[in-house]
C-alpha positions as a Markdown table, in Angstrom:
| # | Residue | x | y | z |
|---|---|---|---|---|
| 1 | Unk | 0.0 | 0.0 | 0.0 |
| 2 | Unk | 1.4 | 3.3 | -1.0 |
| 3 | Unk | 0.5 | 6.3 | 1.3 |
| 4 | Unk | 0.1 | 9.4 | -0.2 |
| 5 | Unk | -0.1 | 13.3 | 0.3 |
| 6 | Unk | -3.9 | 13.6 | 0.3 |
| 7 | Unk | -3.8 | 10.6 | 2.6 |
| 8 | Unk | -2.0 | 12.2 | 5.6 |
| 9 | Unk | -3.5 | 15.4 | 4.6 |
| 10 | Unk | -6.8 | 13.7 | 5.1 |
| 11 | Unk | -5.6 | 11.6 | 8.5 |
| 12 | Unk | -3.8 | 15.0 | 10.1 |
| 13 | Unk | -7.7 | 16.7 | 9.0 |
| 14 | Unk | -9.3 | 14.0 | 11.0 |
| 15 | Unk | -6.6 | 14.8 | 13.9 |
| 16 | Unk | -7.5 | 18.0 | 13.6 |
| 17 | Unk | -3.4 | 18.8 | 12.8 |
| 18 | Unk | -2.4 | 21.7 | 10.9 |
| 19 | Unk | 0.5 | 20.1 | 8.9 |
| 20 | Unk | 2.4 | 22.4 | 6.5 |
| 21 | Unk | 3.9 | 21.0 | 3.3 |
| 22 | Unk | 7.1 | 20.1 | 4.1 |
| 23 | Unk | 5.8 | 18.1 | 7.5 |
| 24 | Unk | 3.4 | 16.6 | 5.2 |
| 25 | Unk | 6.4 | 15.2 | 2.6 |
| 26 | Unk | 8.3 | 14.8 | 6.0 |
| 27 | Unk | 5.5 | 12.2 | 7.0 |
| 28 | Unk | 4.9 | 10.8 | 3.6 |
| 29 | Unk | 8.0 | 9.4 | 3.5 |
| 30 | Unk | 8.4 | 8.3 | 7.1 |
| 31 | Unk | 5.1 | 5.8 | 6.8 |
| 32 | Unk | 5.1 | 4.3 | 3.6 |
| 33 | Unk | 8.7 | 3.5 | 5.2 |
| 34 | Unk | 6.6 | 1.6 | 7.9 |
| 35 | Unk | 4.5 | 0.5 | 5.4 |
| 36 | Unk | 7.1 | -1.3 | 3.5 |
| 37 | Unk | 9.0 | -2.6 | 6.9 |
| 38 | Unk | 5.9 | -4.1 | 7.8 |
| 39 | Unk | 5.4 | -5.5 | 4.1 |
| 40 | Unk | 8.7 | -7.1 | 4.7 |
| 41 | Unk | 7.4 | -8.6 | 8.2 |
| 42 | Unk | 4.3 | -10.0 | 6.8 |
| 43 | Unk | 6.3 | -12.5 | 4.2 |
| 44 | Unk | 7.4 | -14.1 | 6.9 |
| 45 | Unk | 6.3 | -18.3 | 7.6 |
| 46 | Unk | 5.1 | -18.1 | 11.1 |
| 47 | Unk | 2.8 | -21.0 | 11.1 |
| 48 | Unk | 5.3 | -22.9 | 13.7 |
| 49 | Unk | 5.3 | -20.2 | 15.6 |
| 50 | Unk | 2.8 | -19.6 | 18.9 |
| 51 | Unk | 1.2 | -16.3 | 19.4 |
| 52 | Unk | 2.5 | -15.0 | 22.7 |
| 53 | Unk | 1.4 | -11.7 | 24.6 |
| 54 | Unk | 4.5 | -11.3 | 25.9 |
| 55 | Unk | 8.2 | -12.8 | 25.5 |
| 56 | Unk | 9.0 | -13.5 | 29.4 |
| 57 | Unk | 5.9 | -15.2 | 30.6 |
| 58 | Unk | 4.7 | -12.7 | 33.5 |
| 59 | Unk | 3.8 | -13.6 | 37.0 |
| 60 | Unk | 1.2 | -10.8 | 39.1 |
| 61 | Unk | 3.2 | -8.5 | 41.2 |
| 62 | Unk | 0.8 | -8.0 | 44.1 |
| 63 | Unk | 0.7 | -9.7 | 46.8 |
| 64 | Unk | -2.1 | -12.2 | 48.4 |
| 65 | Unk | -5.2 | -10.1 | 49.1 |
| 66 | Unk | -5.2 | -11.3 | 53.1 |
| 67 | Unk | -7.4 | -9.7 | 55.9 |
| 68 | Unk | -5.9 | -7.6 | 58.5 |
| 69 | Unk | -6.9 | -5.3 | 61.2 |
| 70 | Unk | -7.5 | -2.0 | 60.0 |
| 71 | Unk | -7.7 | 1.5 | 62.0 |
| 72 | Unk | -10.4 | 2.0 | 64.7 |
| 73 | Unk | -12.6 | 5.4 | 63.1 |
| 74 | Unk | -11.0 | 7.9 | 66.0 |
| 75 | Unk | -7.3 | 6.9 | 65.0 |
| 76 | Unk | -8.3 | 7.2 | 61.4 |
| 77 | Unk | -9.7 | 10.9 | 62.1 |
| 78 | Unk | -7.2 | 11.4 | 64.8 |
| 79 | Unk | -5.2 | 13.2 | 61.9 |
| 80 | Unk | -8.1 | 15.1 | 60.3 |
| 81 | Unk | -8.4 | 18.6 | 60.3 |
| 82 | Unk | -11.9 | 18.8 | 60.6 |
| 83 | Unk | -14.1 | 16.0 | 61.4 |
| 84 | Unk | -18.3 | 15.3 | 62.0 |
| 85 | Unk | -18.7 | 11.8 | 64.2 |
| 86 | Unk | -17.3 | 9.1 | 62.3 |
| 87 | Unk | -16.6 | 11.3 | 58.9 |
| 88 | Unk | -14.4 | 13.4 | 57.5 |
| 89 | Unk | -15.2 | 17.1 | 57.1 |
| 90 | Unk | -14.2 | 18.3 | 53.7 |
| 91 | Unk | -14.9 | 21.9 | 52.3 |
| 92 | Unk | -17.5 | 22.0 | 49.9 |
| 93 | Unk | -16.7 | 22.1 | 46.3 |
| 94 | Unk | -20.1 | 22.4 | 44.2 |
| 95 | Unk | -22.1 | 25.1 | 45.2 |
């Protein structure tokens, strides 16, 4: 596929990008570049291969989601600024 002008004219339209001439040469050139790299890639055999995700197989980074105590409410709001019973008082923001 060969990418022209009008075509990155029309995407950088759609983008709402005000592209002058020389960025849209500039541009031109740089994708059908991509274009052709990918070309390249896509007469490749990969039958044998298996689609991965990821090349290092990844393992979750949290840890185990395990119950422990939590804060009693007056050393939670023992910190607070401003406080109403078991709440924080905030300032109120719509009026």
């Amino acid at each position: 596929m060969k990418i022209t002008p009008e075509t990155v004219s029309h995407v950088a339209d759609l983008a709402r990008l005000s592209l002058d001439q020389e960025e849209v040469e500039s541009l031109t050139a740089e994708m059908d570049l991509i274009l052709a790299y990918v070309e390249k890639l896509n007469e490749l055999d990969t039958d044998a291969i298996t689609p991965t995700a990821h090349a290092v197989p990844l393992e979750n980074a949290f840890r185990c989601d395990q119950p422990s105590p939590s804060f009693s409410a007056e050393k939670a709001l023992s910190n607070a600024p401003d406080s109403n019973e078991d709440c924080f008082r905030v300032p109120r923001v719509i009026e």
